[in-house]
ROBAGU-893570 format. One line per 8 residues: number of its first residue (from 1); for each residue x, z, y of N, C-alpha, C. Coordinates in nm, 4 decimals, padded with zeros to 6 digits. Layout:
NUM) X,Z,Y,X,Z,Y,X,Z,Y  ... $
This chain:
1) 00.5941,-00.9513,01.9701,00.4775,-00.9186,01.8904,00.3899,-00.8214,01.9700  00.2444,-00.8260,01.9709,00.1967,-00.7994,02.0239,00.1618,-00.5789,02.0103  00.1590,-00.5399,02.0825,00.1725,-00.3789,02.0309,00.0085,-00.3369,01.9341  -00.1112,-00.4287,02.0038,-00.1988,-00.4004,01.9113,-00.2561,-00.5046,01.8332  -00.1533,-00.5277,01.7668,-00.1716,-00.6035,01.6243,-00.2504,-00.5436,01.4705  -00.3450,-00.6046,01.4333,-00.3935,-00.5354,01.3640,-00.3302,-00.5452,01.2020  -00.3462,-00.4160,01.1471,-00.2905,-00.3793,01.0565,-00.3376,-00.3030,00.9694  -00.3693,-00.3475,00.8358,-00.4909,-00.2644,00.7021,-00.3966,-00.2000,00.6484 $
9) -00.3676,-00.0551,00.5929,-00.2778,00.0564,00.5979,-00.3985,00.1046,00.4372  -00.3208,00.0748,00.3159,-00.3796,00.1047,00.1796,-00.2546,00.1677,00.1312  -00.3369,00.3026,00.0687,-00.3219,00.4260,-00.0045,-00.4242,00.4834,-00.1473  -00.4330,00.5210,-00.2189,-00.5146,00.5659,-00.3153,-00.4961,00.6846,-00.3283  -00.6509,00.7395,-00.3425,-00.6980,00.9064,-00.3371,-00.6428,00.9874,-00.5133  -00.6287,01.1012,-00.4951,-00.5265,01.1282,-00.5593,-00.6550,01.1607,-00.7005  -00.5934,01.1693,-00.8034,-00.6955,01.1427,-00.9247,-00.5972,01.1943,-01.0768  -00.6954,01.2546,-01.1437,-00.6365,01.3101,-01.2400,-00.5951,01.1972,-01.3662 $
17) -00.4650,01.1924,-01.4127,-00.4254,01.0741,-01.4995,-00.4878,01.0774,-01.6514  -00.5678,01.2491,-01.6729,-00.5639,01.2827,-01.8384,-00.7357,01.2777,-01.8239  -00.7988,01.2746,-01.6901,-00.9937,01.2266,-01.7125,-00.9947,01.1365,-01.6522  -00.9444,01.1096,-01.5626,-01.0173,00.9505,-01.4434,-00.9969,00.8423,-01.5122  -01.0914,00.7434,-01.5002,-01.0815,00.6415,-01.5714,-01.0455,00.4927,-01.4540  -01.1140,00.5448,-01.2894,-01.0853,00.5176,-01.1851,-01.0693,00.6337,-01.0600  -00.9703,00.5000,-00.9583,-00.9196,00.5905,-00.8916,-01.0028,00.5396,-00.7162  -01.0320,00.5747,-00.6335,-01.0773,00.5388,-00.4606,-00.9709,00.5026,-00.3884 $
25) -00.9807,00.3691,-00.3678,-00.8219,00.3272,-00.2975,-00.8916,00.3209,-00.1535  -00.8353,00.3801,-00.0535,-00.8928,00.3549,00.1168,-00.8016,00.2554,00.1917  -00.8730,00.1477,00.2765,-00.7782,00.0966,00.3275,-00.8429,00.1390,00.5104  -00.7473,00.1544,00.5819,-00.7434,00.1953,00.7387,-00.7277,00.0619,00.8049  -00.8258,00.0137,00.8648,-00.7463,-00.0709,00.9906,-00.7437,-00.0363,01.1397  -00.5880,-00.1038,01.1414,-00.5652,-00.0213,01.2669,-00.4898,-00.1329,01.3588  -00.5419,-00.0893,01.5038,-00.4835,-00.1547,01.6124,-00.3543,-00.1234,01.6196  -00.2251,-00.1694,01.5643,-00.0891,-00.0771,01.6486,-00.1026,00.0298,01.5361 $
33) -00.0493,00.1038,01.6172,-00.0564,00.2937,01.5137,-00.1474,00.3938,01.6115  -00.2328,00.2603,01.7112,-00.3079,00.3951,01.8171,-00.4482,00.4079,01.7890  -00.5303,00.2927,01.7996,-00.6372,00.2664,01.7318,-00.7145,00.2399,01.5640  -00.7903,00.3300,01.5325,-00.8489,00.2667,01.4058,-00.9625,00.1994,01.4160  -00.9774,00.0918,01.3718,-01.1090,-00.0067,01.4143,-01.1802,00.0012,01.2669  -01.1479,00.0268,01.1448,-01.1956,00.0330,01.0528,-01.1677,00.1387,00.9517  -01.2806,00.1226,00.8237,-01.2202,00.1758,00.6762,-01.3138,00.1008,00.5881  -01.1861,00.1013,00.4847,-01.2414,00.0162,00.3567,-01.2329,00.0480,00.2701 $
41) -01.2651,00.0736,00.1567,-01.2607,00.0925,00.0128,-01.3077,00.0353,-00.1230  -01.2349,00.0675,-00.2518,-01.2515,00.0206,-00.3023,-01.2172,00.1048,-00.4702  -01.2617,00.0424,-00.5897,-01.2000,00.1225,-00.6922,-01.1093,00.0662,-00.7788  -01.0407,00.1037,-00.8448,-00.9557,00.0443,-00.9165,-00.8966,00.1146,-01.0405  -00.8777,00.0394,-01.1678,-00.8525,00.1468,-01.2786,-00.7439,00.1914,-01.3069  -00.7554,00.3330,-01.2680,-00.5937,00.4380,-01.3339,-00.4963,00.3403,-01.4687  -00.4411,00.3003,-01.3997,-00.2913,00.2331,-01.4997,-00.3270,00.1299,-01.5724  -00.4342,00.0387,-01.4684,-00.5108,-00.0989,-01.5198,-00.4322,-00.1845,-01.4607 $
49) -00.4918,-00.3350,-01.4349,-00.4017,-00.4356,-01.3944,-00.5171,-00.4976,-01.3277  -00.5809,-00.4324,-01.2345,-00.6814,-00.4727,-01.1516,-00.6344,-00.4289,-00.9884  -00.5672,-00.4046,-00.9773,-00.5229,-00.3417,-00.8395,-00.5296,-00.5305,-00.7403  -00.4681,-00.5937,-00.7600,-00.3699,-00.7159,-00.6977,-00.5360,-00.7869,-00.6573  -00.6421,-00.7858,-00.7793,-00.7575,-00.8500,-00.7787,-00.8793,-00.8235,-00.6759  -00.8739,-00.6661,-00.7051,-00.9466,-00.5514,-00.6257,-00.9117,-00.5967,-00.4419  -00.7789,-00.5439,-00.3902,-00.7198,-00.5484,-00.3078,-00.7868,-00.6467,-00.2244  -00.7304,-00.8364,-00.3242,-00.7236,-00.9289,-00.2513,-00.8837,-00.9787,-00.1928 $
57) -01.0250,-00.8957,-00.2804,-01.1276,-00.9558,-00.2962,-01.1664,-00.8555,-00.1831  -01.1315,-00.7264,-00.1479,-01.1500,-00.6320,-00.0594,-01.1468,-00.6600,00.0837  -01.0246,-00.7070,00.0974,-00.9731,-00.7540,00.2172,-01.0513,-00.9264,00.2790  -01.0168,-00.9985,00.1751,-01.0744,-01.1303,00.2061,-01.2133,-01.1115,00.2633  -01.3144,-01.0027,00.2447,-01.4523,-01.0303,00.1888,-01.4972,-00.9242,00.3202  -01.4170,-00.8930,00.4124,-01.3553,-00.7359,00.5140,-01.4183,-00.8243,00.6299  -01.5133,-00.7975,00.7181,-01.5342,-00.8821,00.8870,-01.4001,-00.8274,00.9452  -01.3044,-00.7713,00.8955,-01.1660,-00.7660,00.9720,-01.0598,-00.8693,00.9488 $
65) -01.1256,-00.9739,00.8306,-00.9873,-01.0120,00.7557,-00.9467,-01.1151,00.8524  -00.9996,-01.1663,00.9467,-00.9584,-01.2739,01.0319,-00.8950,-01.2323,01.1560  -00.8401,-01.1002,01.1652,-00.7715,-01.0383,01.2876,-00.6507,-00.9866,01.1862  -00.6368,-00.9079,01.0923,-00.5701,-00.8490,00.9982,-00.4268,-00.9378,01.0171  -00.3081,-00.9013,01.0322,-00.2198,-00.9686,01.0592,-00.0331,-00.9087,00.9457  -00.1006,-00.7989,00.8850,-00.0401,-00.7267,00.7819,-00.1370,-00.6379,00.7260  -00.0437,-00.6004,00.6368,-00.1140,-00.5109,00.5338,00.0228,-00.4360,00.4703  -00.0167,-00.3016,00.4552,00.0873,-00.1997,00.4170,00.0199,-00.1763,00.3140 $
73) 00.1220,-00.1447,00.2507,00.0969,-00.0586,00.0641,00.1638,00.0312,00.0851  00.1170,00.1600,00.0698,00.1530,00.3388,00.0526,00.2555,00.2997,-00.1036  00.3381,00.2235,-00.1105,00.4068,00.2320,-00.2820,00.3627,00.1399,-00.3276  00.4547,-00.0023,-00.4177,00.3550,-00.0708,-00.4681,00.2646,-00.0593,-00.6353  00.2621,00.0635,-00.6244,00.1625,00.0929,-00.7463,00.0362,00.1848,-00.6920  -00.1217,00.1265,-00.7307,-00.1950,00.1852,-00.7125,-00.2515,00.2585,-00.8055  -00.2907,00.3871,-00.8537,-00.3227,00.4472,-00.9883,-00.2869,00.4828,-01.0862  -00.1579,00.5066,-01.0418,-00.0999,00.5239,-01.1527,00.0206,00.4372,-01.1337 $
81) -00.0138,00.3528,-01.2637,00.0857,00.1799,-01.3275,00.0239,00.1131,-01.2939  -00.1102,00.1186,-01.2384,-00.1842,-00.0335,-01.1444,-00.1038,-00.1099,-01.0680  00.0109,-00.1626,-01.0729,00.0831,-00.2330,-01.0152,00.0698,-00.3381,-00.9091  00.0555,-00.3833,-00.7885,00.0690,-00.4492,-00.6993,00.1515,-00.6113,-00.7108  00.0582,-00.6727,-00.7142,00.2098,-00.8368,-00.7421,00.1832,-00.8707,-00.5913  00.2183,-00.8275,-00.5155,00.2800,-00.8474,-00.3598,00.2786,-01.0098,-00.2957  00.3461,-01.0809,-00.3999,00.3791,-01.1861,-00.3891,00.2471,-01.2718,-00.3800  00.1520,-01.2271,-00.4975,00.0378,-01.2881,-00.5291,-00.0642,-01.2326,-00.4051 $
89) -00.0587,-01.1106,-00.3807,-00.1445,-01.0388,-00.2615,-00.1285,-01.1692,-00.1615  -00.0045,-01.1622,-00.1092,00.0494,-01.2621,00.0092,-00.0519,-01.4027,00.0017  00.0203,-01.4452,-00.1609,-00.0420,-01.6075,-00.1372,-00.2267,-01.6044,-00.1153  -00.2571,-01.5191,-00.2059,-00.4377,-01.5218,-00.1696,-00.5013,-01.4715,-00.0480  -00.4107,-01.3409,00.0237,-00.4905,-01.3139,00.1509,-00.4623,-01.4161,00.2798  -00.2939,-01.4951,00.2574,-00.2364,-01.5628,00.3373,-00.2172,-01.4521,00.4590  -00.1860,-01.3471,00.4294,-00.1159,-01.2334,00.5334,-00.0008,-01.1619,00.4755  00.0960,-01.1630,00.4957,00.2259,-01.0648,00.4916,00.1568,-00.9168,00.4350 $
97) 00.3186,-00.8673,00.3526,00.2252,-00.7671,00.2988,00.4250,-00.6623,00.3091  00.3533,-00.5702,00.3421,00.4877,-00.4942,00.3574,00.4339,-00.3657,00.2675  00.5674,-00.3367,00.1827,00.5328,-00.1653,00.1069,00.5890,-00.0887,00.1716  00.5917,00.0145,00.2174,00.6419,00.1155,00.2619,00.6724,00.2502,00.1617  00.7839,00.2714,00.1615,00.8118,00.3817,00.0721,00.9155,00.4870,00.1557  00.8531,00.6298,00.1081,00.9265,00.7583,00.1701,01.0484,00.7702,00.1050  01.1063,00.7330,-00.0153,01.2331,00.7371,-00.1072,01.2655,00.6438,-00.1711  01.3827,00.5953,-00.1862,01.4194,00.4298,-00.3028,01.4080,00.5276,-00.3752 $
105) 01.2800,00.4289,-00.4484,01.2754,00.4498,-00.6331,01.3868,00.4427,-00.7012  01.3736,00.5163,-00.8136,01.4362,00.5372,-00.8791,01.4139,00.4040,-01.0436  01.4415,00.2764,-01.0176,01.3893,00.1610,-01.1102,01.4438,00.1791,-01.2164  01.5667,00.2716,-01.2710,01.6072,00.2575,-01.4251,01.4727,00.3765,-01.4441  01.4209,00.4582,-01.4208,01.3065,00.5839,-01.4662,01.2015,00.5113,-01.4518  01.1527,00.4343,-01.3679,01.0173,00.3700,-01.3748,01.0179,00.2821,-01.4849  01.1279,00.1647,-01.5275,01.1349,00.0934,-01.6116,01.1113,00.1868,-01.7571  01.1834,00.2656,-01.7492,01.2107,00.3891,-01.8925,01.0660,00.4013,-01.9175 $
113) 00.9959,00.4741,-01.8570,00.8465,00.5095,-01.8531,00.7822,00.4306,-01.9091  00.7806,00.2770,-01.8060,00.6798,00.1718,-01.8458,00.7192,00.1054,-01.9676  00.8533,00.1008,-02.0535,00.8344,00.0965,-02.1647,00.7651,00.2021,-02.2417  00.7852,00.3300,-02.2484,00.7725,00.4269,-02.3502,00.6258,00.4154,-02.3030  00.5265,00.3874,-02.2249,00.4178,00.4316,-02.2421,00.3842,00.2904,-02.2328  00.4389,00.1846,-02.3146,00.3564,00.0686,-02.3490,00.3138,-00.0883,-02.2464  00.3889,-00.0391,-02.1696,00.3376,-00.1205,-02.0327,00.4590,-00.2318,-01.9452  00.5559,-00.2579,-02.0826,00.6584,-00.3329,-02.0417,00.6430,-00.4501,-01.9470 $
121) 00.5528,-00.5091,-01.9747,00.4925,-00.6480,-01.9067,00.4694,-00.6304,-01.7892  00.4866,-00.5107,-01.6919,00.4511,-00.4415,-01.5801,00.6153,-00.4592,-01.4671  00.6709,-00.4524,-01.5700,00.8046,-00.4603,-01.5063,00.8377,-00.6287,-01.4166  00.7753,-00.6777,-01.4956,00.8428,-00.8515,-01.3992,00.7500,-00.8007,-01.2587  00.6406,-00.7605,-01.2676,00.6013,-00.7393,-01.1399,00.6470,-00.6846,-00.9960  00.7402,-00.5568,-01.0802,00.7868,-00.4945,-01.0286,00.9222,-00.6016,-00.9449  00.9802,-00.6334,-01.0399,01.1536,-00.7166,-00.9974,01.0748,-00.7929,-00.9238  00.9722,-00.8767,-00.9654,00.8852,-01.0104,-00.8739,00.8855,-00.9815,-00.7106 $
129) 00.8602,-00.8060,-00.6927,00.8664,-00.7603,-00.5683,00.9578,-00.8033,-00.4513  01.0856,-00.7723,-00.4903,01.1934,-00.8196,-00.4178,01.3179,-00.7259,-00.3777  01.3921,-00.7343,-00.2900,01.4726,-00.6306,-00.1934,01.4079,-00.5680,-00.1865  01.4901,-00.4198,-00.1999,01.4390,-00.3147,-00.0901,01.5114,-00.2455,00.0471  01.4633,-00.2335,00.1378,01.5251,-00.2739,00.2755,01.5263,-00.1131,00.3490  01.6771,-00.0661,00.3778,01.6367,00.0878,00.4471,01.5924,00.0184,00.5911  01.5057,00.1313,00.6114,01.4890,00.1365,00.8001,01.4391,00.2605,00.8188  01.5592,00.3034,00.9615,01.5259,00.4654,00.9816,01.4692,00.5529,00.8884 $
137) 01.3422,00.6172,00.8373,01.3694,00.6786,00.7598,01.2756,00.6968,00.5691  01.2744,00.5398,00.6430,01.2257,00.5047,00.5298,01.2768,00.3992,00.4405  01.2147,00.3165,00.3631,01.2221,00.1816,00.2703,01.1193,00.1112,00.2694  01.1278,-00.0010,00.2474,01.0309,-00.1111,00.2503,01.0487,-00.2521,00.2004  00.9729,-00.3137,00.1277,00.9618,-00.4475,00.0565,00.8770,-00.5054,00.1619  00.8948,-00.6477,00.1400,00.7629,-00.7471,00.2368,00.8003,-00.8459,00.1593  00.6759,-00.9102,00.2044,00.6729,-01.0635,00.1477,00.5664,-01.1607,00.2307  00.6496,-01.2706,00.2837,00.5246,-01.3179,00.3879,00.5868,-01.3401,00.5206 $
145) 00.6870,-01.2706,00.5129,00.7396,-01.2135,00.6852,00.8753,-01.1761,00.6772  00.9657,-01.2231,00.7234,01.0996,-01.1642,00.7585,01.1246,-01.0267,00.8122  01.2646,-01.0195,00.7357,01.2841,-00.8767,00.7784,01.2990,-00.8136,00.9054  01.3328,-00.8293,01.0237,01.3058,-00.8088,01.1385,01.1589,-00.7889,01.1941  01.1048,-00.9388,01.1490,00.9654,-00.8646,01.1900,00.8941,-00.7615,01.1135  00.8815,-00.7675,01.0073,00.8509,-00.6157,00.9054,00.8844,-00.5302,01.0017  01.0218,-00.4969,01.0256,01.0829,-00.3746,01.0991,01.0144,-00.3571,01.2207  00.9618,-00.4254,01.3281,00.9323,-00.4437,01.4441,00.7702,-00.4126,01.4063 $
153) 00.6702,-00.4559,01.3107,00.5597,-00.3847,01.2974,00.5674,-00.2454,01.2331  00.6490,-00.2259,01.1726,00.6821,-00.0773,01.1208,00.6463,00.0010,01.2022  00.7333,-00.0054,01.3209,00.7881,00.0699,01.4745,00.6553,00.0432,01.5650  00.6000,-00.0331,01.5369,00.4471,-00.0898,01.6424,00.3613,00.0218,01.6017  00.3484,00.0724,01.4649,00.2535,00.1468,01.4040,00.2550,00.2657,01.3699  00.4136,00.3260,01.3780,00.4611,00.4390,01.3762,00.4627,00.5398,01.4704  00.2972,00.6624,01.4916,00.3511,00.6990,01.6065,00.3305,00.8384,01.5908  00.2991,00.9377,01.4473,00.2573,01.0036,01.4531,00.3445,01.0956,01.3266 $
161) 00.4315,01.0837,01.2736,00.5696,01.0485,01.1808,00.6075,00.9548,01.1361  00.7266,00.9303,01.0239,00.8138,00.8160,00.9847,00.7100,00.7179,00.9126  00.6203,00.7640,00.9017,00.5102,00.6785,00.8142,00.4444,00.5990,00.8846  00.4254,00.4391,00.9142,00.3005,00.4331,00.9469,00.1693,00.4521,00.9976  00.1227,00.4568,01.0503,00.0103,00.5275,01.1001,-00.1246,00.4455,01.0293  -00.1122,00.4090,00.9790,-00.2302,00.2920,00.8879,-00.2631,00.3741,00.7585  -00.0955,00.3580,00.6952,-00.1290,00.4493,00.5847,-00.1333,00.5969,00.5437  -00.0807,00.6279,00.6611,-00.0532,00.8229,00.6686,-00.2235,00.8382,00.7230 $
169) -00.2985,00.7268,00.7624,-00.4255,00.7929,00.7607,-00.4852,00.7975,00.6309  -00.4779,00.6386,00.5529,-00.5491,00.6336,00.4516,-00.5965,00.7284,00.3853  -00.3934,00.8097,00.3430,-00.3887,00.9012,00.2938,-00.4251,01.0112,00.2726  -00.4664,01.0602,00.4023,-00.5478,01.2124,00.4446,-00.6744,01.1556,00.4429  -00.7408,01.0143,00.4515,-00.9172,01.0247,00.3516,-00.8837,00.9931,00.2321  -00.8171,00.9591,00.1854,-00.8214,01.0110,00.0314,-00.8044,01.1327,-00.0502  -00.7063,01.1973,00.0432,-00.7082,01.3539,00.0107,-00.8339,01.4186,00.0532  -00.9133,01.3871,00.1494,-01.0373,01.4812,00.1776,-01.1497,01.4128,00.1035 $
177) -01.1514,01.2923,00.0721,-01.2524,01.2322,-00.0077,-01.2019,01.3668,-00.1992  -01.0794,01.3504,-00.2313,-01.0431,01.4111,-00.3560,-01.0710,01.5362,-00.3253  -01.0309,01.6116,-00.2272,-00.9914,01.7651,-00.2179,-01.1380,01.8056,-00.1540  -01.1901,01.7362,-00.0937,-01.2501,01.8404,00.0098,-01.2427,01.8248,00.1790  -01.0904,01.7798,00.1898,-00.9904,01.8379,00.2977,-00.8651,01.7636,00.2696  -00.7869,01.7014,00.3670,-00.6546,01.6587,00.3629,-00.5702,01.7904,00.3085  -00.4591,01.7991,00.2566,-00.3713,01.8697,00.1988,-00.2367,01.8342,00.2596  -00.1329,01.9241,00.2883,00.0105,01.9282,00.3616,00.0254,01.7791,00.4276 $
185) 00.1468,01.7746,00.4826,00.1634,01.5912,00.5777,00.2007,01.5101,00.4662  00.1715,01.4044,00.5372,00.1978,01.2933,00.4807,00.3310,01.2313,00.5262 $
């Protein structure tokens, strides 16, 4: 695989759950984990079911989407409970879609939640996801792409901590788009 493979690295800017009604999702594209050739954005509603729609119309509609060869999700929930159907991302962009996560969730507490606050129907999405896969020092779902190669773009893009470098940028413009200023590492 090639080392500068390009790769759209989506995160959402951090947003208050009790006023925002939407949240600024940034997406990074990046050569590898060395180059950024882009940024994209988009909005999406705090604990809506517009995330999967948003995303796929973002990217498709991107003068990058014809180099774009993955796509990382910072978690697959954007906004909250805006939930991610991964599966569905995959079939409409026709690109692999890997989540990256800093900790295995905790799925009996997320499930608990998304009942008590009404949002049961949220859950097949979730299981729809798939495995979750350790590598070094993280976790990760994909869909689109075997697990080896997932792992092997992980490591292509990783050069600046355990994160990604796609989405550990996103992340710090969404914190300076919210804050002002990026806030502690990512």
């Amino acid at each position: 695989m090639k080392n500068q493979i390009r790769i759209i690295g989506i995160d959402d800017s951090p947003f208050d759950k009790f006023r925002d009604k939407k949240t600024r999702v940034i997406g990074t594209v990046f050569r590898g984990g060395d180059f950024m050739d882009g940024i994209l954005s988009i909005e999406v509603d705090v604990d809506g079911n517009n995330s999967t729609e948003k995303l796929t119309n973002m990217i498709i509609n991107s003068k990058f989407y014809t180099q774009i060869r993955a796509v990382f999700l910072d978690g697959i929930a954007l906004a909250g409970f805006n939930i991610v159907d991964i599966k569905k991302l995959n079939k409409n962009t026709k690109i692999p879609v890997i989540v990256i996560m800093r900790h295995y969730p905790n799925k009996r507490k997320i499930k608990q939640t998304l009942r008590k606050i009404n949002m049961e129907e949220k859950i097949g999405i979730i299981e729809k996801a798939g495995k979750i896969f350790p590598h070094k020092k993280i976790y990760f779902q994909k869909t689109g792409i075997d697990e080896n190669q997932a792992k092997n773009i992980i490591d292509i893009s990783t050069t600046h901590s355990y994160i990604p470098e796609p989405i550990r940028v996103a992340h710090m413009i969404g914190q300076g788009i919210a804050f002002g200023e990026s806030r502690g590492g990512s």
